[in-house]
C-alpha positions as CSV (number, residue, x, y, z in Angstrom):
1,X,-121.0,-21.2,-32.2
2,X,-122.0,-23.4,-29.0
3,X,-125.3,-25.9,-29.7
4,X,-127.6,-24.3,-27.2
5,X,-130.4,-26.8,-27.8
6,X,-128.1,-29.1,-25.6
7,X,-127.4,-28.9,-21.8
8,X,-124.1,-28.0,-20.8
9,X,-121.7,-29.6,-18.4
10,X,-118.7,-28.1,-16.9
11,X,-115.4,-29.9,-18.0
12,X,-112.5,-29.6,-15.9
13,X,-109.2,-30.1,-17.8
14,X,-106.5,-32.4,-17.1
15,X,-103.4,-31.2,-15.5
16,X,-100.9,-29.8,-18.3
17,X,-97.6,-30.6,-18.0
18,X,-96.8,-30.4,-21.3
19,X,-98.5,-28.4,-24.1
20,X,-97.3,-30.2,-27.2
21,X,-99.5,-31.3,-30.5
22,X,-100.1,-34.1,-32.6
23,X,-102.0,-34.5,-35.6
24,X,-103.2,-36.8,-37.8
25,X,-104.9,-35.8,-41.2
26,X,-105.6,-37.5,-44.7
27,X,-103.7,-36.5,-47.6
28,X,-106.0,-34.1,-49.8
29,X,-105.1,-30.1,-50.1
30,X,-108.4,-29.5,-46.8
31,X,-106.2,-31.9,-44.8
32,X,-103.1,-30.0,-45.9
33,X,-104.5,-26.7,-44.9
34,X,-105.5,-27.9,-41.5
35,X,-102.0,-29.2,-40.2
36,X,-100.3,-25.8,-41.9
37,X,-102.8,-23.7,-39.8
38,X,-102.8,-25.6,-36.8
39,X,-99.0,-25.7,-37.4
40,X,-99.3,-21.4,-38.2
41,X,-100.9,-20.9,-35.1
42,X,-98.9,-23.2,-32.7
43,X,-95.3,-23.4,-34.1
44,X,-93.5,-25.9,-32.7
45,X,-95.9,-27.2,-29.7
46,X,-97.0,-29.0,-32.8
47,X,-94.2,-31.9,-32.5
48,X,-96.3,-34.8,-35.5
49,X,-98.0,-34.9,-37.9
50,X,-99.5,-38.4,-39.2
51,X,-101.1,-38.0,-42.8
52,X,-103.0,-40.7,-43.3
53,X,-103.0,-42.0,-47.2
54,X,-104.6,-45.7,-48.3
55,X,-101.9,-45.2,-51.3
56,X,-99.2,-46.2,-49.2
57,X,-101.0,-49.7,-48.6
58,X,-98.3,-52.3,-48.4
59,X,-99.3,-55.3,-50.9
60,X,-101.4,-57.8,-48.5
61,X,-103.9,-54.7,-48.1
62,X,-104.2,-54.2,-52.0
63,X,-104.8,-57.9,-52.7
64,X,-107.0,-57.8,-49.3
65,X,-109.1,-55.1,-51.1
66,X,-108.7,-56.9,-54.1
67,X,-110.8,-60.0,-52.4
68,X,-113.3,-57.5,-51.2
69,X,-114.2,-56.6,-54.7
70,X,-113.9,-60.1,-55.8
71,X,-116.7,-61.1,-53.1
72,X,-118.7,-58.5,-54.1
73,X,-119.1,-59.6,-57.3
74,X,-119.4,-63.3,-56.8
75,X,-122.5,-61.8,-54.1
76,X,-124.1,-60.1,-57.6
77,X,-123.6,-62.8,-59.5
78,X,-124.9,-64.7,-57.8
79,X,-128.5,-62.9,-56.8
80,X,-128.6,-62.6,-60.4
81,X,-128.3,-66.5,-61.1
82,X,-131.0,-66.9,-58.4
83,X,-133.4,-64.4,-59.8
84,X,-133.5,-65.9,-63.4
85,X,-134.2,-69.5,-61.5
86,X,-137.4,-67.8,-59.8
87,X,-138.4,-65.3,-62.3
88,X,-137.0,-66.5,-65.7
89,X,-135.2,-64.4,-68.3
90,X,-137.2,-61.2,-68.6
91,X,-137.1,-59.9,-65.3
92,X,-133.7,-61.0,-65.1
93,X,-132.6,-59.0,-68.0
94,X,-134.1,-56.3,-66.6
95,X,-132.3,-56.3,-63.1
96,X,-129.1,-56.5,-65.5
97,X,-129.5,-53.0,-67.3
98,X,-130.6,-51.3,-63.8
99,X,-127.8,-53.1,-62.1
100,X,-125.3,-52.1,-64.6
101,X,-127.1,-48.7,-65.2
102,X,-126.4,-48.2,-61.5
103,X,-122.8,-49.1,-61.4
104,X,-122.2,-46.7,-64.5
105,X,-123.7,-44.1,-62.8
106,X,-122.2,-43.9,-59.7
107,X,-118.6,-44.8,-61.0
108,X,-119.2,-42.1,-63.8
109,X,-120.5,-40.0,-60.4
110,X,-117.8,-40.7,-58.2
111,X,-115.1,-40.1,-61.4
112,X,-116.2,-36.4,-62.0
113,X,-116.4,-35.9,-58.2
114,X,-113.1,-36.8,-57.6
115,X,-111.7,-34.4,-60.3
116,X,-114.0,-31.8,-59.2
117,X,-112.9,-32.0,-55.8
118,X,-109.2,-31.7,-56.7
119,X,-109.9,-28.9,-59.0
120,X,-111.7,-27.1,-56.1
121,X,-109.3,-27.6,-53.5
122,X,-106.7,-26.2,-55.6
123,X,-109.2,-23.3,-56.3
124,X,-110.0,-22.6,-52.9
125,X,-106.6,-24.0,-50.8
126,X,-103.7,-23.4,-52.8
127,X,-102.7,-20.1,-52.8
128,X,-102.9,-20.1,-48.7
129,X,-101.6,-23.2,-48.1
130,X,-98.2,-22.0,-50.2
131,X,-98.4,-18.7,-48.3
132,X,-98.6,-20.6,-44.6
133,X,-96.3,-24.0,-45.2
134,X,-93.6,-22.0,-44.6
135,X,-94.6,-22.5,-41.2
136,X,-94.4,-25.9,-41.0
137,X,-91.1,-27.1,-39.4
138,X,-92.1,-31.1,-39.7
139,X,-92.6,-33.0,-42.2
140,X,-95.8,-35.6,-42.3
141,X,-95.7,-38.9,-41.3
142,X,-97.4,-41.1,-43.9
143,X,-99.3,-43.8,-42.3
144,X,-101.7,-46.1,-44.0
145,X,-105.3,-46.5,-42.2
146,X,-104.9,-49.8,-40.7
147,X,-101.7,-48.9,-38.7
148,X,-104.3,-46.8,-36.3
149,X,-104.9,-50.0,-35.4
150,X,-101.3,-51.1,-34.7
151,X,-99.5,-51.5,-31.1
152,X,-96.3,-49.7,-32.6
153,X,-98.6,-46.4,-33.5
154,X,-100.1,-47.1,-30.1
155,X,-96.3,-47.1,-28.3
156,X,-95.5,-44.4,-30.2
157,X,-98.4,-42.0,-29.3
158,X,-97.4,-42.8,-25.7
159,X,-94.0,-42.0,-25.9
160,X,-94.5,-38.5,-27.7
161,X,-97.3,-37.7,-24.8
162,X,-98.7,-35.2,-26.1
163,X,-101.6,-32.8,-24.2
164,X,-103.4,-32.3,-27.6
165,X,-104.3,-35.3,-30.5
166,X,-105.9,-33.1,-33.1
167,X,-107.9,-35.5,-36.1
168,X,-109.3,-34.5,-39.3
169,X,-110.2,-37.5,-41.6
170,X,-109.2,-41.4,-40.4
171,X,-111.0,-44.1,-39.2
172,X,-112.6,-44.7,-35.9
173,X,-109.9,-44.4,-33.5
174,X,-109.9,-47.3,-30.7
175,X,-110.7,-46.1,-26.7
176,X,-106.9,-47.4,-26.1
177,X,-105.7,-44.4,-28.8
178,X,-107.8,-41.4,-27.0
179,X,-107.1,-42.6,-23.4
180,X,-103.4,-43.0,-24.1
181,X,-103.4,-38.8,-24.6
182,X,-102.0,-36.8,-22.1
183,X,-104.5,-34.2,-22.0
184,X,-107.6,-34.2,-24.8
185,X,-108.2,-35.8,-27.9
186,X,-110.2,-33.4,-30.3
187,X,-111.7,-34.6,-33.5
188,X,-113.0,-31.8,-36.8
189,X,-116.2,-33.4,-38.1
190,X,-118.0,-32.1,-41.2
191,X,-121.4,-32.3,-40.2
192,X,-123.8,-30.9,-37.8
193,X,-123.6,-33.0,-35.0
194,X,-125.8,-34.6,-33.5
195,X,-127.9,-34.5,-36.7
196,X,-125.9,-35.3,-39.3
197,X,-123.0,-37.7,-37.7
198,X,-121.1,-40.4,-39.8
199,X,-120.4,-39.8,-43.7
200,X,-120.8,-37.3,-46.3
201,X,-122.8,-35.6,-43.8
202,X,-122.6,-32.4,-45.8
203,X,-124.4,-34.1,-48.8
204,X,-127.0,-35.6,-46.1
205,X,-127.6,-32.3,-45.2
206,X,-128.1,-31.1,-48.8
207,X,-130.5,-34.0,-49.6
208,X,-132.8,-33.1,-46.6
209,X,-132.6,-29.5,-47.9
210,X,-131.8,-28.6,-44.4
211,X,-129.1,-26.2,-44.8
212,X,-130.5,-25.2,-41.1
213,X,-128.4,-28.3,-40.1
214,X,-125.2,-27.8,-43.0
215,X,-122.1,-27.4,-40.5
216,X,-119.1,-28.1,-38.9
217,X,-118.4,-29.5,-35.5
218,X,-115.5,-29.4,-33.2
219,X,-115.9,-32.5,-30.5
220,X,-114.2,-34.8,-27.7
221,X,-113.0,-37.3,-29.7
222,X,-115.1,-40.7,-29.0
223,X,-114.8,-44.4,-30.3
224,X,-118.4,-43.9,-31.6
225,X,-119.0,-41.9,-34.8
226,X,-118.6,-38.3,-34.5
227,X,-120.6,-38.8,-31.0
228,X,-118.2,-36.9,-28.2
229,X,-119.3,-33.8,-26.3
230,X,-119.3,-31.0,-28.6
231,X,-117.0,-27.8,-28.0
232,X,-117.2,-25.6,-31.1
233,X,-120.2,-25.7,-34.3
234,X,-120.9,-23.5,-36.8
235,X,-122.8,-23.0,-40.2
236,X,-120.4,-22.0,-43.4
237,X,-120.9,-19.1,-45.6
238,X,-123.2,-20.4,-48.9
239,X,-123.3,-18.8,-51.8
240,X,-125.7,-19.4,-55.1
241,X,-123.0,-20.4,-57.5
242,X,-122.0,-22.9,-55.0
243,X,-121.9,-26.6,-55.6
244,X,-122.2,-29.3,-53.3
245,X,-118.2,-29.8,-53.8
246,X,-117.8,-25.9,-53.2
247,X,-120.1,-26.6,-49.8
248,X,-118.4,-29.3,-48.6
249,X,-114.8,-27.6,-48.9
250,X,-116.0,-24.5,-47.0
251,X,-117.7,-26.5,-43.8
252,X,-114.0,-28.0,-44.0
253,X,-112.5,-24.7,-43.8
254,X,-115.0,-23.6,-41.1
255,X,-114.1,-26.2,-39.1
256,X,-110.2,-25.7,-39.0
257,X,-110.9,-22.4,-38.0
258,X,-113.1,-23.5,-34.9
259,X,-110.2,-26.3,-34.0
260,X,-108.0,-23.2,-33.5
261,X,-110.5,-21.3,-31.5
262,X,-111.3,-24.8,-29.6
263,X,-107.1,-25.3,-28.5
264,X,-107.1,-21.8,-27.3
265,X,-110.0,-21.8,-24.9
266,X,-108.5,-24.7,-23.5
267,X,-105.1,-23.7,-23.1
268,X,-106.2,-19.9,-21.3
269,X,-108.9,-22.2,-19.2
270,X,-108.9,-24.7,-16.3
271,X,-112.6,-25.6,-17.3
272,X,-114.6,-25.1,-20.1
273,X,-118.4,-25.8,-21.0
274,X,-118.6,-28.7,-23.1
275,X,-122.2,-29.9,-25.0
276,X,-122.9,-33.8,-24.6
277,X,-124.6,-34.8,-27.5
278,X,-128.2,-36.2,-26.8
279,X,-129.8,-39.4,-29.0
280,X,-131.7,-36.9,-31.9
281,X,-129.9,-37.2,-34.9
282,X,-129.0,-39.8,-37.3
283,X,-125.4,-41.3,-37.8
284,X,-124.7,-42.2,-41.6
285,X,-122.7,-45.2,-43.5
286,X,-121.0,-44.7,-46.5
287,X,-123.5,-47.9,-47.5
288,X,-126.4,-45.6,-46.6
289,X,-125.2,-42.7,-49.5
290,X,-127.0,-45.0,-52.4
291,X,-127.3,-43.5,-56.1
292,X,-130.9,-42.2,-55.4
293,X,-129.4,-39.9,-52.9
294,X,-126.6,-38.9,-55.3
295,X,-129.3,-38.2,-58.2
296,X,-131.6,-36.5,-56.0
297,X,-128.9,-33.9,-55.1
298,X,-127.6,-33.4,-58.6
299,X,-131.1,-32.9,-59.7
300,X,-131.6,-30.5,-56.7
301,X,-128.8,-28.4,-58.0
302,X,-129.6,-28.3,-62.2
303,X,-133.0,-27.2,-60.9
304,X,-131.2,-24.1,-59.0
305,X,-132.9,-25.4,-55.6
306,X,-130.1,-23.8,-53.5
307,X,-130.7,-20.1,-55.2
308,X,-133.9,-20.1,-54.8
309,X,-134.0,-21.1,-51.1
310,X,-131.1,-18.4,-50.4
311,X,-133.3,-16.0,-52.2
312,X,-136.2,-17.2,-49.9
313,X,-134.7,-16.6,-47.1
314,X,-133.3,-13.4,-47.6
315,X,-136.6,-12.0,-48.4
316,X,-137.6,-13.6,-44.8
């Protein structure tokens, strides 16, 4: 679970005079389960718990994103208007039907993901996270995105002090955020870092066919994308029904259970090895995860790819 292939460096922990826990999570069932178990195996050290949830926008951000899609448009539009000026009507027809091809598949993509992922987070999470919220002695905080951002969550992060700021999910959190903890700021990243850092780095991973490199990592939490030394990584356990969705949810899971492992090496340690990462390794955008990606995976997985390369290596 440590990423021999980099060099270690001895960290020596800051001076705890206070042991407390806050975390901050998005809103699905994984994020769920990782505040109850963090929460399970803690009690009440664990004094917030920010859930993070875009649905609790205030209006200006709704017509904000509003704009957004308004400008993106008027961008197409516009390419399109310039393309039948250069090229004429013919090709410009045709960049219509692949255009609007395009946006049909990846909304009708992005629609059945969505309700598959629910469906298997209930599947997978529900029946433990009703057996171990009765745990839980806090409620979550909702906060939208944005107020990361904010002096007041700022001010407030100071005056709770915590030792530990546990993250799963969220944006990028500022230098000012992780330097205002009192002890570590630890962040649960599903990807195998440094190779897959950024987004959906489980269905990179999948893409490549490099299941070599499908993980989750435990790290120092950094202002760059998933980029602080590494404390804890792991592969998850893969099975040939599995789908990508299926995948994805068990690195999650995998990665909970290493933030647990993580907090209690530090708290029985005054120094612990730590892995900085090194520059191999590619950090992803969300812009990068384009519909050729998504149809190479799905094409991957109704050719039975993954069972046959399980069955591969087994007979290795």
């Amino acid at each position: 679970m440590y990423p021999y292939e980099l060099e270690p460096q001895i960290f020596t922990l800051p001076k705890k005079d206070r042991d407390t826990i806050v975390i901050a999570t998005g809103s699905s069932l994984r994020h769920k389960r990782f505040a109850y178990r963090i929460i399970q195996e803690f009690g009440k050290r664990v004094v917030k718990w920010y859930e993070i949830d875009n649905s609790y926008s205030n209006i200006t951000n709704k017509n904000t994103k509003s704009i957004s899609k308004i400008d993106k448009i008027t961008t197409q539009l516009d390419k399109l208007k310039r393309s039948f000026q250069l090229y004429g009507i013919k090709i410009t027809t045709k960049k219509v039907i692949k255009l609007a091809d395009d946006i049909y598949y990846k909304l009708l993509y992005i629609k059945r993901l969505n309700r598959s992922l629910k469906e298997s987070e209930y599947r997978l999470f529900a029946k433990e996270i009703e057996s171990i919220k009765k745990y839980s002695h806090i409620q979550p905080t909702k906060i939208d995105s944005n107020d990361i951002y904010k002096e007041w969550f700022l001010d407030e992060l100071k005056s709770i002090n915590p030792y530990y700021f546990l993250t799963l999910s969220g944006p990028l959190y500022p230098k000012e955020i992780i330097e205002s903890v009192n002890g570590v700021a630890i962040n649960q990243h599903a990807g195998f870092s440094p190779y897959y850092k950024g987004s959906n780095t489980t269905h990179w991973a999948l893409y490549h066919r490099d299941l070599k490199h499908l993980g989750s990592t435990i790290h120092l939490t950094s202002s760059g994308a998933d980029s602080g030394a590494i404390l804890r990584r792991s592969n998850p356990a893969i099975f040939v029904d599995d789908d990508p969705v299926v995948i994805f949810l068990r690195t999650v899971a995998l990665g909970t259970e290493l933030m647990i492992e993580s907090v209690k090496e530090i708290d029985n340690s005054k120094e612990i090895n730590i892995f900085p990462q090194s520059n191999i390794g590619t950090t992803y955008l969300n812009k990068d995860y384009r519909l050729r990606i998504i149809k190479s995976i799905i094409r991957d997985f109704k050719t039975k790819w993954l069972e046959d390369e399980l069955a591969r290596r087994r007979e290795f």
